[in-house]
C-alpha positions in Angstrom: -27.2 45.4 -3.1 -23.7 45.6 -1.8 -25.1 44.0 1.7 -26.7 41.1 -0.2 -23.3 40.6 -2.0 -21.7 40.8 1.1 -23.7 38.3 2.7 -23.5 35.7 0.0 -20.2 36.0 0.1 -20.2 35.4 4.1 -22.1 32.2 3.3 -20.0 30.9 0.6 -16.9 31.3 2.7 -18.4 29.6 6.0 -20.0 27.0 3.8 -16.5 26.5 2.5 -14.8 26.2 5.8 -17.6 23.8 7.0 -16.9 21.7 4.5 -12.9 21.5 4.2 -12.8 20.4 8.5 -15.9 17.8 7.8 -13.5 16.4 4.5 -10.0 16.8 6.6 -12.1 14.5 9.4 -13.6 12.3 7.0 -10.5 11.4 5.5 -8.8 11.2 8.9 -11.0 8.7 10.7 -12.2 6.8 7.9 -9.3 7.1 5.0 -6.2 7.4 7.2 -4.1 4.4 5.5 -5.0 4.9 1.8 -2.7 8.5 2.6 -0.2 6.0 4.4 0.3 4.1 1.1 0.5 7.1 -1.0 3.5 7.9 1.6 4.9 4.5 1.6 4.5 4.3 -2.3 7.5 7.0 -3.2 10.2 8.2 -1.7 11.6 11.9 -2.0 15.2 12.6 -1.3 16.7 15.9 0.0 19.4 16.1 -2.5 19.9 18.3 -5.5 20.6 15.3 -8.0 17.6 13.4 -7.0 15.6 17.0 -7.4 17.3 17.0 -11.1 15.3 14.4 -11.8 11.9 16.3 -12.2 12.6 18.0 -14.8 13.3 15.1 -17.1 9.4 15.1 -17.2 6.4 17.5 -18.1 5.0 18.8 -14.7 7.8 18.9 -12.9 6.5 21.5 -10.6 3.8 20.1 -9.1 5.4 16.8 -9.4 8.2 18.0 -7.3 5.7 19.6 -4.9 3.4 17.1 -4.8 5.9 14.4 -3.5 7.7 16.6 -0.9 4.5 17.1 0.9 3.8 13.6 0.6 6.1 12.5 2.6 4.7 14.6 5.5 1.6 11.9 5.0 3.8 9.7 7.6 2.2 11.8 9.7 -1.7 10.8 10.1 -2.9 14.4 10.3 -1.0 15.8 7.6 -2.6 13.7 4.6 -6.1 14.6 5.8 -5.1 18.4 6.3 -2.9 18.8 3.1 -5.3 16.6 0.7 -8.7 19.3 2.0 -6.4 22.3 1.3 -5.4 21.4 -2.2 -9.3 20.5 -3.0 -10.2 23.5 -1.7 -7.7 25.6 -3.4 -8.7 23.6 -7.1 -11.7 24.3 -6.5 -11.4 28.0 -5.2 -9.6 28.8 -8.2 -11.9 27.2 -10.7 -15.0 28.6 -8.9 -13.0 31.9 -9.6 -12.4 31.4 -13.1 -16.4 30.4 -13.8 -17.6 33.4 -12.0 -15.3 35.7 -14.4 -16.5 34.4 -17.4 -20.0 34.0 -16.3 -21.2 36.0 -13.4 -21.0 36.5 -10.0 -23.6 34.3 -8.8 -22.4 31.0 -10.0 -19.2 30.9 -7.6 -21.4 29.0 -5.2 -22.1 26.3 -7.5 -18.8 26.1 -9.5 -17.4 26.0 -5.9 -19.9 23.1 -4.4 -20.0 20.9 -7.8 -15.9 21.0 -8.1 -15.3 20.1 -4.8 -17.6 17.4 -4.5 -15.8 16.0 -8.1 -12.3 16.5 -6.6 -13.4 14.9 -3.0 -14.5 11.8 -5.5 -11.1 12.2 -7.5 -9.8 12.1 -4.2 -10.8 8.6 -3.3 -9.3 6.8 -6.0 -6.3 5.3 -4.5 -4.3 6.0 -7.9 -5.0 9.9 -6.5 -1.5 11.7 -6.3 -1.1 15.0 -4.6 0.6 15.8 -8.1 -2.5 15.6 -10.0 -4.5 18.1 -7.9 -1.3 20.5 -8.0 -1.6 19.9 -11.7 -4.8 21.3 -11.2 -4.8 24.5 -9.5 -1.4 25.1 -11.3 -2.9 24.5 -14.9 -6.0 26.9 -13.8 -4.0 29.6 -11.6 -2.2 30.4 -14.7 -5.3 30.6 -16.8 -7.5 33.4 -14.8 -3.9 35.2 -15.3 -5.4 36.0 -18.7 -8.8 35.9 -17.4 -7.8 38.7 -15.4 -7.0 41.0 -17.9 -9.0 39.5 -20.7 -11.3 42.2 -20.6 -8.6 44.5 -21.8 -9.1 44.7 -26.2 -7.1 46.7 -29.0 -3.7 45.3 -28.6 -2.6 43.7 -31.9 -0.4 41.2 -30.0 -1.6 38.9 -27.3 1.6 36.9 -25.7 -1.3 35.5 -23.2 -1.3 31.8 -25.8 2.5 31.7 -24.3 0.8 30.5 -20.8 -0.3 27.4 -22.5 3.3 25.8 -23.2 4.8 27.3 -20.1 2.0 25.2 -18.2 3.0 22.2 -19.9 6.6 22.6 -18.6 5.0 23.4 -14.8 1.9 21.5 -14.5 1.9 18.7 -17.5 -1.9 18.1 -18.0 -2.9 21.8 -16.4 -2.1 22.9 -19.6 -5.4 21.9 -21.1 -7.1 23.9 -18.2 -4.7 27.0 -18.9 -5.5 26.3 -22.3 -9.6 26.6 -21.9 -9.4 29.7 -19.7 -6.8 31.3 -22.4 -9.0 30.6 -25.0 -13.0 31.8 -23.4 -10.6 35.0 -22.6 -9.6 35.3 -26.3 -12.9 34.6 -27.3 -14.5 37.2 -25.3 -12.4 39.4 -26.5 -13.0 38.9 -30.3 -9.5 37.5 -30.4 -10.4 34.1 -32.2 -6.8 33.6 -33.8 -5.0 33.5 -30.2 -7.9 31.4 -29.0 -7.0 28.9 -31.7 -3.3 29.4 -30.9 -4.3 28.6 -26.9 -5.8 25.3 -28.7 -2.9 24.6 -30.6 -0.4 25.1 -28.1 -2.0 22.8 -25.5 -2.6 19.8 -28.5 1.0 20.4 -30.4 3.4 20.5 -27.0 3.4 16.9 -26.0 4.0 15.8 -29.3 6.8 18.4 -29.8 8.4 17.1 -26.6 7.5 14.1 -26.2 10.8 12.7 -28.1 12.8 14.7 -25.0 10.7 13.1 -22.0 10.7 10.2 -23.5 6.8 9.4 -23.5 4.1 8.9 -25.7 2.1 11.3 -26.6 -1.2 9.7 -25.1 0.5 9.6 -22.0 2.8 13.1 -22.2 -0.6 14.9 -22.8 -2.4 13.7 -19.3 1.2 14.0 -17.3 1.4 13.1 -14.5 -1.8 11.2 -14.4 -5.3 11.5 -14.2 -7.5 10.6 -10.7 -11.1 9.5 -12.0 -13.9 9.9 -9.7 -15.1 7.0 -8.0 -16.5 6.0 -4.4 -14.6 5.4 -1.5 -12.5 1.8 -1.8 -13.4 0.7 1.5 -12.5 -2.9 0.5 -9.3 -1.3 -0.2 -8.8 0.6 3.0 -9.4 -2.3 5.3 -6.9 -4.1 3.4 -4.1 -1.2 4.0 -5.2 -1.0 8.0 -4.7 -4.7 8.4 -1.4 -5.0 6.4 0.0 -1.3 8.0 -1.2 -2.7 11.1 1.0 -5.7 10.6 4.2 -3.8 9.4 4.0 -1.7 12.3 3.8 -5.3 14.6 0.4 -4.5 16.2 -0.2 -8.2 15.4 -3.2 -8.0 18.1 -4.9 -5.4 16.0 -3.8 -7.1 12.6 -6.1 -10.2 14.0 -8.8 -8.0 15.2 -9.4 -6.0 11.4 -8.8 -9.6 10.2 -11.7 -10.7 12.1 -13.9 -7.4 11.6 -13.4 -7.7 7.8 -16.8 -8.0 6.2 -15.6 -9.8 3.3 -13.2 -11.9 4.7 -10.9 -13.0 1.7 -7.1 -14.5 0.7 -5.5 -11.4 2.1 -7.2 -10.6 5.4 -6.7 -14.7 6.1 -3.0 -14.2 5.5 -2.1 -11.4 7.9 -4.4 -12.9 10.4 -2.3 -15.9 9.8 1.3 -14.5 9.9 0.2 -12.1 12.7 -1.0 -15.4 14.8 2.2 -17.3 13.7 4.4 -14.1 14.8 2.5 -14.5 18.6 3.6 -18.0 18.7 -0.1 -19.0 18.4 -0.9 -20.6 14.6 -2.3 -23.6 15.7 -4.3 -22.0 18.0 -5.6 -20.0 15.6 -5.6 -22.0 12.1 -9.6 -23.3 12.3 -11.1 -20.2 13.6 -10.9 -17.8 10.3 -13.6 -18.6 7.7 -10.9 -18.1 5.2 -7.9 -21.3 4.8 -5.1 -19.2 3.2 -1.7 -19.2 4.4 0.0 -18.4 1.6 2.6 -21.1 1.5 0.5 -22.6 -1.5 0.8 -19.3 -3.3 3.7 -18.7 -5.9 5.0 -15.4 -7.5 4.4 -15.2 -11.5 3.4 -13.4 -14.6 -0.3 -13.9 -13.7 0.1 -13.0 -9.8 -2.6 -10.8 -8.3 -0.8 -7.5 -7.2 -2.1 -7.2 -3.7 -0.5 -11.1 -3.6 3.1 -9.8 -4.8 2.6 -6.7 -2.1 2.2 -9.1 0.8 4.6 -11.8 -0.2 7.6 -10.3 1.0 6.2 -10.2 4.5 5.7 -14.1 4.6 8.9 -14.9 3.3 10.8 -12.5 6.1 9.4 -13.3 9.1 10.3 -16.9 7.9 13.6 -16.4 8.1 14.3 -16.9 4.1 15.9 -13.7 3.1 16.6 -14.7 -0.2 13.1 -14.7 -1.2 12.1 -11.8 0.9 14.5 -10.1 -0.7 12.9 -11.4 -4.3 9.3 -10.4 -3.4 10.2 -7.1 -2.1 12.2 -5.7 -5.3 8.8 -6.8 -7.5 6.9 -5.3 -5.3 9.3 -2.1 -5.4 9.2 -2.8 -9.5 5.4 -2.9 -9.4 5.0 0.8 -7.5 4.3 3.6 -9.1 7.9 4.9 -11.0 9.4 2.3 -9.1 9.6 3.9 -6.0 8.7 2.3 -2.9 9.9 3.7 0.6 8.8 0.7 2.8 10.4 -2.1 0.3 13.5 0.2 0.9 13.3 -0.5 4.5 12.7 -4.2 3.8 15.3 -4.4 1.9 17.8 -2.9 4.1 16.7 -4.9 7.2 17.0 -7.9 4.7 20.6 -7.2 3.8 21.4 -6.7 7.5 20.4 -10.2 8.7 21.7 -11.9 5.4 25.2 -10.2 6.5 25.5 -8.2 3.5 26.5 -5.3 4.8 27.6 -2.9 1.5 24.2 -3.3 0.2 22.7 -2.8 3.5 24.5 0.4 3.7 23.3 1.2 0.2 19.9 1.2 1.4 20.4 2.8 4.4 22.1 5.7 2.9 18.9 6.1 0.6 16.9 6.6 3.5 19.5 8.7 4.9 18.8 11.0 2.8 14.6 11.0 3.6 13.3 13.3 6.2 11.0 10.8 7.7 13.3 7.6 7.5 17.0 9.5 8.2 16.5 8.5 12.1 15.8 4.9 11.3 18.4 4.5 8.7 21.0 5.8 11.2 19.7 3.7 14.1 20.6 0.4 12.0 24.3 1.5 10.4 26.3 -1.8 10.8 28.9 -1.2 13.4 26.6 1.6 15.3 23.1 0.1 15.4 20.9 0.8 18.3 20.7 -2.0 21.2 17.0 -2.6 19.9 17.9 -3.1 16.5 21.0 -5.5 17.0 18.6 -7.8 18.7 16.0 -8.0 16.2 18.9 -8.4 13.5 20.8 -11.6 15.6 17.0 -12.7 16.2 16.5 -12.9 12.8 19.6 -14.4 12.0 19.1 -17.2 14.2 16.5 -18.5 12.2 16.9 -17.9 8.7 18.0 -20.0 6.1 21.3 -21.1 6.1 20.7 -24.1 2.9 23.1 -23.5 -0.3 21.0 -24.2 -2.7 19.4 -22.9 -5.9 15.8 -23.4 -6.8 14.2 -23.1 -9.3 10.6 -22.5 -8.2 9.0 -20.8 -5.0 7.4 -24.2 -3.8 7.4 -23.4 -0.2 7.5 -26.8 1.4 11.4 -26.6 0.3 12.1 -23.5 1.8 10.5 -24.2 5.0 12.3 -27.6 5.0 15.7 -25.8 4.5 14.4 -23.4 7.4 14.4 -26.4 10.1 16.9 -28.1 8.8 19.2 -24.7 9.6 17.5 -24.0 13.1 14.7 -26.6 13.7 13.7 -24.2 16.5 12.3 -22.0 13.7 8.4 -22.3 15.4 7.4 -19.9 12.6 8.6 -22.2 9.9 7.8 -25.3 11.8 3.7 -24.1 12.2 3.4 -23.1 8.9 5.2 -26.6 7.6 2.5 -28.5 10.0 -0.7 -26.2 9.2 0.2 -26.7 5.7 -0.4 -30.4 5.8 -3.3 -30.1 7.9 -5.0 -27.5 5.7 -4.7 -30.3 2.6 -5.3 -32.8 5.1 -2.2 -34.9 4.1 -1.8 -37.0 7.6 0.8 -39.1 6.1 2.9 -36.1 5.5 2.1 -34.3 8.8 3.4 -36.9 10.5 6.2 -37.5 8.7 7.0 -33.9 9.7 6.0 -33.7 13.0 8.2 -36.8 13.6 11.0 -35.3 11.7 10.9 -31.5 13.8 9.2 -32.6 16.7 10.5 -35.9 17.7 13.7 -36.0 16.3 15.3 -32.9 15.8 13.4 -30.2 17.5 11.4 -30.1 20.8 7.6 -31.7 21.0 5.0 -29.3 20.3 1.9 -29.9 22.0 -0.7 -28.0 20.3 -4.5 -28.8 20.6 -4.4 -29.2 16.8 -1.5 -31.2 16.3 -2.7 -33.4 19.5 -6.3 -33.6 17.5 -4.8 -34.3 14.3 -2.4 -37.4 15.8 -4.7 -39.1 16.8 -7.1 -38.9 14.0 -3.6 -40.3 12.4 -2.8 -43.5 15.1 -7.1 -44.6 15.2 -6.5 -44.6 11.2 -3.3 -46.7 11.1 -4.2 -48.8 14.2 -1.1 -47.8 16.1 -0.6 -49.7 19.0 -0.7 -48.2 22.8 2.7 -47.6 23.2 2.2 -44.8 19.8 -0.5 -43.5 21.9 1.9 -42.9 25.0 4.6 -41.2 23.1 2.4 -38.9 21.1 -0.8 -38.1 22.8 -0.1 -35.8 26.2 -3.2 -34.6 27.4 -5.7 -36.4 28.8 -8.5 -34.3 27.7 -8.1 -34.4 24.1 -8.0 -38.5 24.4 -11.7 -37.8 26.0 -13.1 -35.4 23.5 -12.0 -37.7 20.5 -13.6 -40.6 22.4 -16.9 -38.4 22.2 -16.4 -37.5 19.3 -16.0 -41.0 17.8 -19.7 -41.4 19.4 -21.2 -38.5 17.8 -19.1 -38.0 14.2 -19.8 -34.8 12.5 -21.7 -33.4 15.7 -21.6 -29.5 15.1 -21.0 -29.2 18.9 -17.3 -30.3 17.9 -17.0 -27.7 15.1 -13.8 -25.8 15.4 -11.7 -28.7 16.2 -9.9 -30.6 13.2 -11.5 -33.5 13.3 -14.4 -31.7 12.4 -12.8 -29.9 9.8 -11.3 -33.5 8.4 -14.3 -34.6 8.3 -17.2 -31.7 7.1 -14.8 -29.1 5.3 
């Protein structure tokens, strides 16, 4: 008998193992930026004043514990690694707790059925470290009780005590401390502090709910529920393409773009911007099924999230820091407790090319005070930045927007007109200015523009597009031979729209714009 127990044991613990390294490299190959934005979505400071701060809440214990490893998730084993042990350990514990109030022989399925649940839990991307702490904390304290539950005659049971003393540690574990309390009790013949165990867990966010200042609908779940649900893979592609982005591997940023099996308004954007970085958004504009640049998109009450969390992006690389700057405190207002460690750095790099260097130094000094970010935030200190960073800041600075004016909307034709009218070098600006008009096919207005930044002001840009869309422009307004001279270069393109002419709407010309003009 006791070599049988020992070999189900031996099972249930290889089993166990098995599992955890086949989750940790699950989440790792397939998962790795949803642990990125958990990371990017808070920030943890090592000081004691920002520490203080936990325990203006329930559950400031695994709250607290929950975000400091978090911010190892920079890292891209340590999400995968951390996330597995903190299932496991739920679910050890529970699996524990069942088998004491049950019997032996259930531990393998308490164990299997609540780490398949958590795993599910563990997809959701509104999953926080904290609520699985919350977890093993709420049911660690209950098999304390379980674990001497057995034990009947005393006339006073301080074991209902655990259940408000959760609360304070674990927020919502306190209904789980609260069940375990309460089977114990039970089993006992000790109904009254069963009831108490129940009264305690329903009574304590109402009695404190005045001093955290939270409803009680909310102060009775703290910190937050994760519901099960299936991997968001629609989501995850959308955080590899925007992370791949941030990080400026603009090659790869195309390439998920392109992979994308739903391609949508976000992928088309970073495959957009990350073209329009590389110099190459005309190049580029007619070969995504998608026609979203985002220039036609504004910032209100009724905005998509995922559109606010990109917008910032669009409006930096620009050069128009004042709206960058805009874009990236609603997306930090839009996080999660209005913490956002990569809006931080936006904004700090914001402040640096706008010249504002005291709330530049604000921002660094947050960051300072990270354990993933302190590097960074010293490497761009106005007065000491690195070599790298001073170039990217006066490259920056060369092309933003140097207009004093105050608008009252986010139409972006303005701002990119403000944009070359500062530096009509601005090829970022310029392209997404020209695309623009090509996109709504407005002709009269591109060449207004290209006149304007390529003729006039700026140097002649002498893109396949543009070429393609002149001269669907001069054959339309019968412009006379000398036009032709000045605008169309290439010898080539003056063939293929002859060719064209012949065979209008001929698939074997899709991808060029007189196509689109004409079909789309």
């Amino acid at each position: 008998m006791k070599r049988s127990t020992k070999s189900y044991r031996g099972i249930i613990c290889i089993s166990g193992i098995l599992c955890c390294v086949a989750t940790a490299v699950y989440f790792a190959v397939c998962y790795p930026s949803h642990f990125l934005w958990q990371e990017q979505n808070q920030i943890f400071l090592n000081s004691g004043s920002w520490i203080a701060t936990y325990f203006g809440r329930p559950a400031w214990l695994s709250c607290l514990a929950g975000d400091w490893l978090t911010q190892f998730y920079i890292y891209p084993i340590a999400g995968p690694v951390i996330q597995t042990l903190a299932i496991a350990l739920c679910s050890a514990l529970f699996a524990k707790g069942i088998a004491g109030m049950i019997r032996q022989k259930t531990v393998g399925w308490a164990l299997t059925g609540s780490f398949f649940i958590l795993m599910l839990c563990s997809f959701s991307s509104s999953a926080t470290l904290a609520f699985f702490l919350s977890v093993a904390g709420g049911i660690g304290l209950g098999l304390i009780r379980l674990r001497i539950g057995m034990k009947s005659g005393r006339k006073v049971d301080l074991s209902p005590l655990l259940v408000p003393v959760s609360f304070w540690l674990f927020g919502f574990g306190a209904l789980l401390t609260a069940f375990f309390v309460a089977v114990s009790e039970l089993k006992n013949r000790q109904w009254p502090f069963a009831l108490c165990a129940v009264i305690f867990a329903a009574a304590m966010p109402a009695v404190f709910r005045g001093a955290y200042s939270l409803p009680y609908s909310k102060a009775i779940l703290y910190p937050g529920l994760a519901k099960p649900s299936m991997p968001e893979t629609k989501f995850e592609e959308r955080l590899e393409i925007a992370d791949a982005f941030y990080m400026r591997h603009y090659d790869r940023a195309m390439q998920k773009a392109l992979d994308a099996d739903n391609p949508d308004e976000f992928t088309a954007f970073y495959y957009y911007l990350s073209s329009a970085v590389k110099d190459s958004l005309p190049d580029h504009l007619l070969r995504y099924p998608v026609k979203s640049l985002g220039t036609l998109t504004t910032i209100g009450e009724s905005t998509p999230l995922p559109v606010i969390n990109m917008m910032n992006d669009l409006y930096f690389e620009l050069g128009d820091m004042t709206y960058a700057e805009r874009a990236a405190m609603m997306r930090n207002v839009f996080s999660p407790r209005n913490r956002n460690v990569r809006m931080m750095r936006r904004l700090a790099e914001i402040n640096l090319v706008s010249g504002d260097t005291l709330a530049a130094r604000k921002y660094l000094g947050i960051l300072d005070r990270t354990f993933a970010y302190s590097g960074w935030s010293r490497r761009h200190q106005p007065g000491n930045m690195s070599e790298k960073a001073e170039r990217e800041v006066v490259s920056r600075m060369a092309r933003s927007n140097k207009k004093d004016n105050i608008r009252l909307g986010d139409n972006c034709r303005n701002i990119l007109l403000e944009l070359l009218e500062s530096n009509p070098n601005n090829t970022i600006a310029l392209d997404y200015l020209l695309c623009t008009d090509l996109l709504l096919k407005d002709m009269d207005t591109f060449k207004m523009d290209y006149d304007t930044y390529c003729m006039e002001k700026g140097k002649p840009r002498y893109k396949d597009l543009y070429q393609q869309a002149l001269t669907i422009y001069l054959a339309g307004t019968e412009a006379p031979d000398e036009d032709w001279e000045k605008y169309i270069v290439s010898v080539d393109i003056m063939e293929a729209f002859r060719q064209y002419g012949e065979k209008r709407g001929n698939p074997a010309f899709a991808g060029t714009y007189w196509y689109y003009f004409d079909r789309q």
